[in-house]
Backbone bond lengths (Angstrom), bond angles and torsions (degrees), N, CA, C in turn:
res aa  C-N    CA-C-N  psi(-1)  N-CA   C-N-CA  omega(-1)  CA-C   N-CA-C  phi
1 X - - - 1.447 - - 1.517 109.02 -
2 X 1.349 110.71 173.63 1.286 105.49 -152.62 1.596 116.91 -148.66
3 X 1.265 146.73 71.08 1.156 154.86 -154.88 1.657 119.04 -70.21
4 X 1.109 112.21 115.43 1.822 105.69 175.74 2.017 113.29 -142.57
5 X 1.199 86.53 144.14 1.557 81.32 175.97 1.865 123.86 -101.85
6 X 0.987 132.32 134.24 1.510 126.83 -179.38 1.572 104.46 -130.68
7 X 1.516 112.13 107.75 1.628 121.02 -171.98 1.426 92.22 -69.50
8 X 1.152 136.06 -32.41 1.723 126.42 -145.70 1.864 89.37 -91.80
9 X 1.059 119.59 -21.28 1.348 109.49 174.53 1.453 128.62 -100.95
10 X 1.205 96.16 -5.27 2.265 126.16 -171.38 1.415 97.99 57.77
11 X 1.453 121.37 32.67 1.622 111.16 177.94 1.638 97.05 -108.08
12 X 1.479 107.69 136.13 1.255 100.41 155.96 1.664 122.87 -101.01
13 X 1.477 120.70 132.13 1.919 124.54 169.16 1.473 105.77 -62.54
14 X 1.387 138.27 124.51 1.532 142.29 142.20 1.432 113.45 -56.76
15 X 0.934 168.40 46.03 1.477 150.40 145.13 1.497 132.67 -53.29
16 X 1.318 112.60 76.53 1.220 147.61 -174.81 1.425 151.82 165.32
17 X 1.511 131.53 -131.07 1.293 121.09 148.06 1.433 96.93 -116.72
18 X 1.108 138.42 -23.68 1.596 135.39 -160.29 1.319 116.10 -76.76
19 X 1.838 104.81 82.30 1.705 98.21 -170.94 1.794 91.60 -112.18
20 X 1.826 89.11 -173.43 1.889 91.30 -164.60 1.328 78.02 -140.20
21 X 1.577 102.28 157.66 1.650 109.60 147.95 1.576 127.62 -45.18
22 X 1.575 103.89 133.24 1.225 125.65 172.75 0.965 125.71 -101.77
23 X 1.774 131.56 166.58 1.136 125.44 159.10 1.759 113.12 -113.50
24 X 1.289 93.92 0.11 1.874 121.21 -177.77 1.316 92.78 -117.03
25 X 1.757 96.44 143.15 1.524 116.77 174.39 1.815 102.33 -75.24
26 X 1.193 99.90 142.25 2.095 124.88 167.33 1.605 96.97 -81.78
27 X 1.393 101.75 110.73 1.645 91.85 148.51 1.393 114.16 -130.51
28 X 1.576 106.85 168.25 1.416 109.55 -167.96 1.343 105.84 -107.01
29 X 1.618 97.60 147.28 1.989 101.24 -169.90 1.820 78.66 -133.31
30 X 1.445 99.42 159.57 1.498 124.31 179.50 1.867 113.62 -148.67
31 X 1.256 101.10 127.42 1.472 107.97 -165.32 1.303 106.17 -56.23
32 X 1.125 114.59 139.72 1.960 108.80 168.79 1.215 110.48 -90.41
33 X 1.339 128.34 103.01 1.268 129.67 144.90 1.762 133.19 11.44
34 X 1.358 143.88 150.28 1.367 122.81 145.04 1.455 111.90 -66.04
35 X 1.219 120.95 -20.05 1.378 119.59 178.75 1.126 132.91 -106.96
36 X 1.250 104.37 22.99 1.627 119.54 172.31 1.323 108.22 82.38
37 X 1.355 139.12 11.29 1.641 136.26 -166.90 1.697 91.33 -109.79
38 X 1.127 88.15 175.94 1.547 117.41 -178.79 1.395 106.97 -74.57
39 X 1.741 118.24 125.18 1.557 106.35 175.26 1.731 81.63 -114.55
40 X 1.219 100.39 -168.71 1.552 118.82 155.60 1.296 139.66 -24.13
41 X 1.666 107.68 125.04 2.062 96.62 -159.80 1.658 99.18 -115.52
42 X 0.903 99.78 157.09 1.520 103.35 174.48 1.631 113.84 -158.64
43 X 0.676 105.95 147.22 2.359 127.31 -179.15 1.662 108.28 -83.81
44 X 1.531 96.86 117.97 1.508 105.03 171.52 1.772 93.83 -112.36
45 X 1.422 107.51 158.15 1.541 106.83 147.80 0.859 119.48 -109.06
46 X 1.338 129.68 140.81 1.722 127.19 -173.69 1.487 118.48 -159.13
47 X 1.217 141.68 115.16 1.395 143.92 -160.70 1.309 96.03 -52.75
48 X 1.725 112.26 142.37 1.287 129.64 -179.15 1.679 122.64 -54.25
49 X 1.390 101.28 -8.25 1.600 103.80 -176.96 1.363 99.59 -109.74
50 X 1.239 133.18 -7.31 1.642 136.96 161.07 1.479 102.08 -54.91
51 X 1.708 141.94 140.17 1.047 149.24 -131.47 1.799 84.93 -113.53
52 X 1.068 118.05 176.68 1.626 117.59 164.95 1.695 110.49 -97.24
53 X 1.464 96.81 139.11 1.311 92.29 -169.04 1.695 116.87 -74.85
54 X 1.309 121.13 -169.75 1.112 124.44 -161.53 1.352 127.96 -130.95
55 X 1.712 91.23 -36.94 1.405 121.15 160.06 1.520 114.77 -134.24
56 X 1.613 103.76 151.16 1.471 113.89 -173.06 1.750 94.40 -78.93
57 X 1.769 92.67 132.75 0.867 129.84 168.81 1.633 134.75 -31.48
58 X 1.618 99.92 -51.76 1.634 98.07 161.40 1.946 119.24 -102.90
59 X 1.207 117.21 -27.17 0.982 122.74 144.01 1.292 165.70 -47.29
60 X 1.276 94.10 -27.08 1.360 125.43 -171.87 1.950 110.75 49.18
61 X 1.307 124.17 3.07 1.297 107.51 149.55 2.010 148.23 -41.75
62 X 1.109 108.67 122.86 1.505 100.00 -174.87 1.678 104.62 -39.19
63 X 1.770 99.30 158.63 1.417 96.77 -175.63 1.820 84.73 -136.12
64 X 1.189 88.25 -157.77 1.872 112.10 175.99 1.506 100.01 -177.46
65 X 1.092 98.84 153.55 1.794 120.36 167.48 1.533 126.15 -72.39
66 X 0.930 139.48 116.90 1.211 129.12 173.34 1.378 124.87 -103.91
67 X 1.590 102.86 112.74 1.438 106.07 -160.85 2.021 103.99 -72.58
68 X 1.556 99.20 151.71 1.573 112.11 -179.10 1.606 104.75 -147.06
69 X 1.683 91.96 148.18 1.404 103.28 -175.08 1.730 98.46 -53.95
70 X 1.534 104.05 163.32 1.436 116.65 170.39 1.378 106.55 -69.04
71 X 1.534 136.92 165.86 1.217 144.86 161.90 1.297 115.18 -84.85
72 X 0.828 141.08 60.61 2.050 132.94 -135.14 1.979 78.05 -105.42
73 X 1.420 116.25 135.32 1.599 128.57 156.93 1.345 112.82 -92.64
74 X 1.565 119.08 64.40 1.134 120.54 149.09 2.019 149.23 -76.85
75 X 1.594 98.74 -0.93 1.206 112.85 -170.46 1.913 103.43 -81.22
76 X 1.222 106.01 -41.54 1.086 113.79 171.58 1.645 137.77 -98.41
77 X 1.242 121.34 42.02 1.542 99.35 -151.12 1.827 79.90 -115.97
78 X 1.471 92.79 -169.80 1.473 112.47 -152.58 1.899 90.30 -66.35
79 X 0.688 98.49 -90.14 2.132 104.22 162.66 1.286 98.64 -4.43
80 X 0.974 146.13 -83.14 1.312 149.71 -148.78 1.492 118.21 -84.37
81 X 1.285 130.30 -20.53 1.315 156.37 102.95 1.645 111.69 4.79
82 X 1.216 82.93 -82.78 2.003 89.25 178.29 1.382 115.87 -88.33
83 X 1.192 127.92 -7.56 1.444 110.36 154.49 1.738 119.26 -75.04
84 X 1.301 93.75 -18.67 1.640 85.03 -176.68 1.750 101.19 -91.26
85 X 1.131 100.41 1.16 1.524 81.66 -177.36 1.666 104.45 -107.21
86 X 1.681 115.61 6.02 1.404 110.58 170.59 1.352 122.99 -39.61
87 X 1.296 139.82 139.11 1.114 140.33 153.06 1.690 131.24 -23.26
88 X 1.043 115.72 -43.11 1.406 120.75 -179.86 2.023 95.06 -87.63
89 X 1.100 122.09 -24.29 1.248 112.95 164.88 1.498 122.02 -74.17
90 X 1.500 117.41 -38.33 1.416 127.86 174.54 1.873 110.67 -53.78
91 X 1.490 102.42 -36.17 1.235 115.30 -179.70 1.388 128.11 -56.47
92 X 1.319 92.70 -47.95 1.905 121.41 -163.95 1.752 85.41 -70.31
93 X 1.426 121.01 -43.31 1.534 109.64 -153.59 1.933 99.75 -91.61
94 X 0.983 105.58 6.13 1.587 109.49 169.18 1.678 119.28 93.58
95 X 1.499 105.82 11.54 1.525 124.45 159.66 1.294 139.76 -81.14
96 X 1.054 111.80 142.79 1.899 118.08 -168.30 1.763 87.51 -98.75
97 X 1.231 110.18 125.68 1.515 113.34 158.28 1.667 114.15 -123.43
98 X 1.704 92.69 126.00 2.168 103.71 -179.37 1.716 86.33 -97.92
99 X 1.224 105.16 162.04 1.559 132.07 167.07 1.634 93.70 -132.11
100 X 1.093 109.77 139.08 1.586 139.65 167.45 1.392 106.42 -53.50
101 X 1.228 133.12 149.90 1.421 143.71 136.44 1.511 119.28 -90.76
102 X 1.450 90.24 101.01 2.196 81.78 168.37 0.761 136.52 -48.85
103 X 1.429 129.41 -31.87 1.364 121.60 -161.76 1.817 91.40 -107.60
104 X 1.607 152.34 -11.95 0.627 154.84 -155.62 1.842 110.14 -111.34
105 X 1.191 89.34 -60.75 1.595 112.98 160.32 1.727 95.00 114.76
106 X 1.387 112.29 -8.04 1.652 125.47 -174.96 1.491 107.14 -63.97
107 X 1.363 111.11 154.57 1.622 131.09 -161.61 1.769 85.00 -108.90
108 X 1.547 113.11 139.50 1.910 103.47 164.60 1.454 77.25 -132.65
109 X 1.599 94.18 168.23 1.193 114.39 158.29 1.201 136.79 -100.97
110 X 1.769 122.29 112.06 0.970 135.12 -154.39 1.855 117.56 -90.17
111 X 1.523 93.75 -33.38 1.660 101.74 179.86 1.088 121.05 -143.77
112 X 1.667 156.29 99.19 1.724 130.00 -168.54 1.838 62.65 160.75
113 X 1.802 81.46 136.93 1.688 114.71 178.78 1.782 89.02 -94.17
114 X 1.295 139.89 -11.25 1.398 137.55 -135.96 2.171 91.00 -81.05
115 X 1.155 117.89 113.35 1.456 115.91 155.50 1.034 142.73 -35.85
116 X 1.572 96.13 -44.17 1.419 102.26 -177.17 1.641 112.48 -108.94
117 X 1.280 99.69 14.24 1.581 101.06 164.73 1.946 115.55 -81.91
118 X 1.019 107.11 134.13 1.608 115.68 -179.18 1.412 109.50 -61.80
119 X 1.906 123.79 128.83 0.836 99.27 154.71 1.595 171.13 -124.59
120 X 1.546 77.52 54.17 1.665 117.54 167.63 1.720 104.10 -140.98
121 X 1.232 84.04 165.51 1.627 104.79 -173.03 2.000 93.18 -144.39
122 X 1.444 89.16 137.00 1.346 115.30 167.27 1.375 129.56 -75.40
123 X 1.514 165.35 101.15 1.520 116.76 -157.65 1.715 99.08 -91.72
């Protein structure tokens, strides 16, 4: 891949791996062949209401878009976070979970099958 910048058009070319945060979506274009195969792909950024191009940019060869899954950050987000840290989940995986008392400053135990875990804590 292949990264380039052109001010007169506000698009930036990717040609490489060395990308940065955006505030514009990357999409990927790949040269069309005379023979209909796959040539060379490369990353423009370009606001979502900019049309897809048609021809490569420094070349002027026909192009096409190449569609790609979304990047969606669902493994980690705040939701998913606190469901795994529910109590009946803390349980299942073989953990004791205390919650604080504010006004006490005392630890109870909120989740954990464990016997010999206390259930309060002093700090």
């Amino acid at each position: 891949m292949h990264r380039l910048h052109n001010p007169c058009q506000n698009l930036s070319f990717h040609f490489g791996w060395n990308h940065y945060a955006s505030e514009m979506p990357i999409y990927v274009y790949e040269v069309v062949q005379a023979n209909g195969g796959e040539g060379e792909t490369f990353e423009i950024e370009q606001p979502m209401s900019a049309p897809a191009l048609t021809q490569h940019p420094l070349t002027g060869e026909p192009v096409r878009r190449v569609y790609q899954p979304p990047n969606l950050a669902t493994k980690y987000t705040p939701g998913a976070t606190r469901s795994k840290l529910e109590n009946n989940n803390v349980e299942k995986a073989g953990f004791t979970k205390y919650e604080r008392d504010k006004l006490t400053g005392t630890y109870h135990k909120v989740a954990g099958k464990d016997r010999n875990a206390p259930d309060t804590l002093k700090p």
